[in-house]
C-alpha positions as CSV (number, residue, x, y, z in Angstrom):
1,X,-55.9,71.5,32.2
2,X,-58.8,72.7,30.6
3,X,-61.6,75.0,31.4
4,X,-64.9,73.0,31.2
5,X,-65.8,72.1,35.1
6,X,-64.6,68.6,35.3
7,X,-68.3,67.5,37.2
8,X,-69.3,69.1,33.9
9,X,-67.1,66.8,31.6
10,X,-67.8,63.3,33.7
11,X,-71.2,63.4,34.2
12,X,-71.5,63.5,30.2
13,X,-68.7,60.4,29.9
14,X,-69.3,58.5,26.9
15,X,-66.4,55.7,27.5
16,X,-65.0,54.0,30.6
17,X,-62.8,56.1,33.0
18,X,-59.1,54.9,32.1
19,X,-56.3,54.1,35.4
20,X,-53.3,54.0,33.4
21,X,-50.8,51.2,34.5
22,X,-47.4,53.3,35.3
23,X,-44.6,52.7,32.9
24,X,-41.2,51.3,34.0
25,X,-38.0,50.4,32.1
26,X,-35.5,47.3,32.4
27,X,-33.6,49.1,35.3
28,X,-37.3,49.4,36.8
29,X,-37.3,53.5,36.6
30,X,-39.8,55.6,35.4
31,X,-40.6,54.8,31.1
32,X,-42.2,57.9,30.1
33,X,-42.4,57.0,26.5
34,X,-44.5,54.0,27.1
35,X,-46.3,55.8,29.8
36,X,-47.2,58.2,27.0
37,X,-47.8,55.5,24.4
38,X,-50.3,54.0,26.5
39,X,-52.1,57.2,27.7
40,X,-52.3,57.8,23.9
41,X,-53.7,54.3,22.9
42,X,-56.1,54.4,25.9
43,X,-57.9,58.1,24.9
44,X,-57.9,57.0,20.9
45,X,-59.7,54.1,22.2
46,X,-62.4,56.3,23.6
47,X,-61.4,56.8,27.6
48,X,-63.9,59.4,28.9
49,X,-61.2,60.5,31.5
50,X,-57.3,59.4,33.0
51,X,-56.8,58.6,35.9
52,X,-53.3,58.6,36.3
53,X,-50.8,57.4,39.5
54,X,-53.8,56.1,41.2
55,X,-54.2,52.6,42.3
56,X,-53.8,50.7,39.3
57,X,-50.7,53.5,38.5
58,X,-48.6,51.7,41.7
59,X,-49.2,55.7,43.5
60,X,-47.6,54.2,46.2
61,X,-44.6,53.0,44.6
62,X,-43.9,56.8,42.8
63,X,-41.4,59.3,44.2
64,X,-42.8,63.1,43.9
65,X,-40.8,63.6,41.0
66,X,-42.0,60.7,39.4
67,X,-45.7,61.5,40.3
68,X,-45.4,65.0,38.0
69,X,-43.8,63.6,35.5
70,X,-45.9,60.7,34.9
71,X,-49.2,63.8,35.6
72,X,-47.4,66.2,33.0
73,X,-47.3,63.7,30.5
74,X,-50.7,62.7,30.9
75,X,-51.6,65.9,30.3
76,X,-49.9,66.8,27.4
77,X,-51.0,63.2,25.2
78,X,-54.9,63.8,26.3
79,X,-54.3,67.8,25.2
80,X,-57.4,68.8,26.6
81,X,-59.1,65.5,25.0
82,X,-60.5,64.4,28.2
83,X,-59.7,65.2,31.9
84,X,-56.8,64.4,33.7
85,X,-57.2,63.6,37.0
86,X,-54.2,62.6,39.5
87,X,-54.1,60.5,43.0
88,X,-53.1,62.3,46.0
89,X,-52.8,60.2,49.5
90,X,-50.7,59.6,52.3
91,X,-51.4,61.7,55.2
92,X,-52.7,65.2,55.2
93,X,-49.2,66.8,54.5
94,X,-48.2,64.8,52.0
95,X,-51.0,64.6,50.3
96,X,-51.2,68.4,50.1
97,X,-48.0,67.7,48.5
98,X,-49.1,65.7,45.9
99,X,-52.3,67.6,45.3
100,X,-49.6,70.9,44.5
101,X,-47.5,68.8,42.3
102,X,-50.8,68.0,40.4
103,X,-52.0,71.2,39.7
104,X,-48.8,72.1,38.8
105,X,-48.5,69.8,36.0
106,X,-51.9,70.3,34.9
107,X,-54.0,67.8,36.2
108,X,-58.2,68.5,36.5
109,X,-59.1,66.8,39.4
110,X,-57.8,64.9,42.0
111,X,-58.6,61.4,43.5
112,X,-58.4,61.6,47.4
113,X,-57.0,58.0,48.7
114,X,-56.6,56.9,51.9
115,X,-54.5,57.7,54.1
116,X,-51.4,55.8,54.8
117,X,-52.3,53.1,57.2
118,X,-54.6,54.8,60.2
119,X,-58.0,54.1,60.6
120,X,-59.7,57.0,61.6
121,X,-62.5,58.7,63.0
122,X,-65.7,60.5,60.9
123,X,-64.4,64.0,62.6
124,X,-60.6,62.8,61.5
125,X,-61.3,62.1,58.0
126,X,-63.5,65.1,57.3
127,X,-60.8,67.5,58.8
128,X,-57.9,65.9,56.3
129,X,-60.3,65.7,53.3
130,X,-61.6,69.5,53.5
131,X,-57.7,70.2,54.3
132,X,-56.6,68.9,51.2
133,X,-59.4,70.4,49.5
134,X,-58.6,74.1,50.8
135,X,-54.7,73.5,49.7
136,X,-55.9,73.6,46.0
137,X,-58.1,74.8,43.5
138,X,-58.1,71.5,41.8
139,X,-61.3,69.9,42.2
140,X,-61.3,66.6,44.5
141,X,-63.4,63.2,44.6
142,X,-62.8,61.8,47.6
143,X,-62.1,57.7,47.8
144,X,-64.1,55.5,49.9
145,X,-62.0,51.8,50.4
146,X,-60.5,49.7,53.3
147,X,-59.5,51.9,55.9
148,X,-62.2,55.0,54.9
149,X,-65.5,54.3,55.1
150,X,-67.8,57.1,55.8
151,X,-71.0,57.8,57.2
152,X,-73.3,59.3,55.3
153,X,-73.6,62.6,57.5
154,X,-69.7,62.5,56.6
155,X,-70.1,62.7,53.2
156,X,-72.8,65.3,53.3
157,X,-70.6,68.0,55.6
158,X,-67.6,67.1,52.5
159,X,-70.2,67.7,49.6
160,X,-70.7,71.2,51.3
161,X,-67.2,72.2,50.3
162,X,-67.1,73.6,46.9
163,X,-64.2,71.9,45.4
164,X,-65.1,68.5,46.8
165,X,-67.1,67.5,43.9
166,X,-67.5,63.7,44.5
167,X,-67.2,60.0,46.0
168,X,-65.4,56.8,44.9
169,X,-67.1,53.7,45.9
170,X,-64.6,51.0,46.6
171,X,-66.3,49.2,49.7
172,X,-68.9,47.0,48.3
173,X,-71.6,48.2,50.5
174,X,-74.8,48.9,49.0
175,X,-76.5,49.5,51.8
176,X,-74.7,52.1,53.0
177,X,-74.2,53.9,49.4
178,X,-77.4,54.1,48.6
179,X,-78.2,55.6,52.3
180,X,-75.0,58.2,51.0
181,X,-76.5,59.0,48.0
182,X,-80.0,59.9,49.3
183,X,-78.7,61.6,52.5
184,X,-77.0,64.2,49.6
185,X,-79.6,64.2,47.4
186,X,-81.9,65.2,50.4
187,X,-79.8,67.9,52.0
188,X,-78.4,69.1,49.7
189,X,-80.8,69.1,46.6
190,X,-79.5,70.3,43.3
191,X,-75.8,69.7,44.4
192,X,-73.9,68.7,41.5
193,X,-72.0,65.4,43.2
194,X,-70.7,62.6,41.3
195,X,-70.4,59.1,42.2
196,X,-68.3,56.3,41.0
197,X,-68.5,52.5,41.3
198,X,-64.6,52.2,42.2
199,X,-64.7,48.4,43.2
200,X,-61.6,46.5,41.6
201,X,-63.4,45.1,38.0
202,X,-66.2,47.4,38.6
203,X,-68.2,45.9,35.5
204,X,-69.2,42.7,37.5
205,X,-71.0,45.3,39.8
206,X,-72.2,47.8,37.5
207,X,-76.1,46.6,37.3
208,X,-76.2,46.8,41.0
209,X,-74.9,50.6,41.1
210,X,-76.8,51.2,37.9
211,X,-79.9,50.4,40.2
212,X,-78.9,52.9,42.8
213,X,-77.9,55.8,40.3
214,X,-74.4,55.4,39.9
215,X,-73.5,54.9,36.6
216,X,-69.8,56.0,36.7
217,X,-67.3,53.1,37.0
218,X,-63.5,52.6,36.8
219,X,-62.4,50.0,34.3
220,X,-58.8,48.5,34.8
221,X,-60.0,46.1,31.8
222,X,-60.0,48.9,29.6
223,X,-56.1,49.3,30.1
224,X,-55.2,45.9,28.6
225,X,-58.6,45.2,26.7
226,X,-60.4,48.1,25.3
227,X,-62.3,46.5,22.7
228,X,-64.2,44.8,25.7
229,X,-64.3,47.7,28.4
230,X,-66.0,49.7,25.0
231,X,-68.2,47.0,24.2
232,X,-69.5,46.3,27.9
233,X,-70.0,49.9,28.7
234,X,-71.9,50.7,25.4
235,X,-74.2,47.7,26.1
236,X,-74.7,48.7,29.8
237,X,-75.1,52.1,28.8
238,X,-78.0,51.4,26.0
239,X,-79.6,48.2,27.8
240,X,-77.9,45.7,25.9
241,X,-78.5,43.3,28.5
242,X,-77.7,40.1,26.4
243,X,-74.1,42.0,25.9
244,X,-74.0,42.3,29.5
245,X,-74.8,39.1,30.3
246,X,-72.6,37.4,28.2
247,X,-69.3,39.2,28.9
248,X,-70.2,39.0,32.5
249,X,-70.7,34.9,32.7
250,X,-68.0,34.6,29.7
251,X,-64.7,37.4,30.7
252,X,-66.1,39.7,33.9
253,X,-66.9,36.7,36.0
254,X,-63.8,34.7,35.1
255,X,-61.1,37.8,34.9
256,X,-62.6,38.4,38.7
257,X,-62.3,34.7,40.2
258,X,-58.6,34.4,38.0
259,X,-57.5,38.5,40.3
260,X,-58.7,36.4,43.7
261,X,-55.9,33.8,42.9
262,X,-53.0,36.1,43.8
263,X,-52.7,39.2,46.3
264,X,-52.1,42.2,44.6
265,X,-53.7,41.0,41.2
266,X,-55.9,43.9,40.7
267,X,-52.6,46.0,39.7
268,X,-49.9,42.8,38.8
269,X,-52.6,40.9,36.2
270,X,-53.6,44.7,34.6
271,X,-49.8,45.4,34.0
272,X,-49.6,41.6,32.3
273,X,-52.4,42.5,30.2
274,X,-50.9,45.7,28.7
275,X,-48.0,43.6,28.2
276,X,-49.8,41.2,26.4
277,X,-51.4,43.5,24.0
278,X,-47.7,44.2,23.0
279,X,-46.4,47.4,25.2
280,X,-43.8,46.9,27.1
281,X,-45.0,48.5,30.5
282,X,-42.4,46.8,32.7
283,X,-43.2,44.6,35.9
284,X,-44.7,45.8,38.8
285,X,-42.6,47.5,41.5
286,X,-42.3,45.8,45.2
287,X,-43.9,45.0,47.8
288,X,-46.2,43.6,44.9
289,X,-45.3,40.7,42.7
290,X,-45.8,39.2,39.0
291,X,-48.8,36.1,38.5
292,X,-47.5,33.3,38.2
293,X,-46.9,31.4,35.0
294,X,-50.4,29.4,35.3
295,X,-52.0,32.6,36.0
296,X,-50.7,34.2,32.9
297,X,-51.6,31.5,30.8
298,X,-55.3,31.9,32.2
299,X,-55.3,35.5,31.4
300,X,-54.7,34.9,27.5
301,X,-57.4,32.5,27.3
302,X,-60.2,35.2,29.3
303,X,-58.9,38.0,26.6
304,X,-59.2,35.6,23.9
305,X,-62.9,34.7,25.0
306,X,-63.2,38.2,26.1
307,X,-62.7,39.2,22.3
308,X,-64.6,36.7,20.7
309,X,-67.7,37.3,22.7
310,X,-67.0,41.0,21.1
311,X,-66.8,40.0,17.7
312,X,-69.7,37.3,18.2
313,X,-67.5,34.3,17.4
314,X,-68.6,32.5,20.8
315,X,-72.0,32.0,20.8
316,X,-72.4,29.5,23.6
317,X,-73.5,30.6,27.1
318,X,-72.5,29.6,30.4
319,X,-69.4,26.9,30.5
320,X,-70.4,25.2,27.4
321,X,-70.0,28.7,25.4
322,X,-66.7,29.5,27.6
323,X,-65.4,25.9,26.7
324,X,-65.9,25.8,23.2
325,X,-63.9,29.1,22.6
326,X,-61.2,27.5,24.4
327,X,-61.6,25.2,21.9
328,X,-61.2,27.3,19.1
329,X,-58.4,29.2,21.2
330,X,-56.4,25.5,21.0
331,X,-57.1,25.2,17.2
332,X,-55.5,28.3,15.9
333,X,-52.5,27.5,18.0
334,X,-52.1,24.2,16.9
335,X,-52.6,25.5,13.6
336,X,-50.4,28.4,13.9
């Protein structure tokens, strides 16, 4: 943990926030040596923040003991580097639970998700959220996605309790967020609340939120890609927007229409890309399942154009650019 308020240390991020992938051996339990390893490559490679055991880190697939270890040892490879801020979900119990296993490995923050399958009412959900908030001194930011989607007088009664210190966008609706982020910014002026664009590949939707304010995003490319999340959020960040552009129509833009092939590729395909790059992670655990062999083979060919739109190699735009560094992709194998 360190002592620097963590709305302090994210609104000054100057990298993409990092979801760790959770690690898992041959006999599918808990790898904490590649957990660690990739923690580590993921903050030299300039993370602003971990994320860890959230969504992409299979949270619901972790036992309690799992949970702090995997939290622990986050926070001991980041040493105070950047933030560490672990999920906490289920219902109000158990995620009181979770939030107290947090804090006592360490953790900064938590991430609020939903709760375990119920769909419930605004009075419901702000009763658990400022429950969980009053179990711990850990600062939350609270998750908006599938079954929790607030109004924004919801959102205003959370931002008045202290240690709620933000909101996770993963709903799509811009609409509504916007109407969330002026209903704070008008009743409560000169709150300190964050908001993140937490949509699955968040960089195909980061102009949008950039127009609305939000400039905070989740990157799951970062786990398996860094070179690329790095690149993409410097040149959104500076207004690089022939960067933007080009990784959006050449890796974004395909990476997003190869997840919609498979349920459950937002966390399977991630875990295949860290694998790819050469750490063993493991497979995912059930109810989710690996991409198929097609899909894979798709994956290597986005990262491959993903890196050479990096290193400017593919100069094409649109499918003519994408093709001809599948071109070069087939050459160097060929001559390999």
């Amino acid at each position: 943990m360190t002592s620097a308020p963590l709305v302090t240390r994210l609104s000054g991020a100057a990298g993409p926030l990092f979801f760790p992938v959770t690690a898992y051996g041959p006999d599918g339990g808990l790898d904490l040596d590649a957990f660690r390893a990739h923690v580590r490559q993921g903050v030299d490679a300039g993370a602003a923040a971990v994320f860890a055991c959230c969504g992409t880190g299979e949270f619901h697939a972790l036992t309690q003991e799992e949970f702090g270890a995997c939290v622990a040892a986050a926070v001991e490879e980041t040493a105070g580097r950047v933030p560490v801020v672990a999920g906490a979900g289920y219902g109000t119990a158990l995620a009181v639970q979770y939030a107290r296993i947090a804090e006592e490995a360490g953790a900064d923050g938590l991430l609020a998700l939903p709760p375990y399958l119920v769909r419930a009412g605004q009075e419901g959900l702000s009763r658990h959220y400022a429950a969980l908030a009053a179990a711990t001194t850990l600062d939350v930011i609270v998750y908006q996605r599938d079954n929790v989607v607030f109004t924004p007088e919801t959102v205003v009664e959370l931002a008045r309790v202290e240690n709620i210190v933000g909101l996770k966008d993963g709903c799509g609706d811009l609409e509504l967020i916007q109407r969330i982020v002026s209903a704070v910014r008008t009743e409560l002026p000169g709150r300190d609340f964050l908001f993140f664009n937490g949509l699955p590949t968040a960089e195909l939707t980061g102009l949008a939120y950039r127009g609305i304010g939000i400039t905070l995003y989740s990157s799951a490319v970062f786990c398996f890609a860094p070179e690329i999340a790095g690149a993409f959020h410097r040149a959104l960040t500076t207004g690089d927007d022939a960067t933007v552009d080009r990784l959006l129509d050449g890796f974004y833009r395909p990476l997003v229409e190869l997840r919609a092939k498979g349920h459950g590729y937002a966390v399977s395909l991630v875990k295949a890309g860290v694998r790819l790059r050469g750490l063993d992670v493991g497979e995912v655990r059930t109810p989710l399942t690996e991409p198929a062999a097609a899909h894979l083979e798709e994956l290597v060919g986005i990262i491959e154009r993903g890196r050479a739109l990096v290193a400017g190699r593919a100069t094409g735009s649109g499918a003519d650019g994408n093709r001809a560094e599948e071109n070069r992709a087939t050459e160097r194998q060929e001559s390999a």
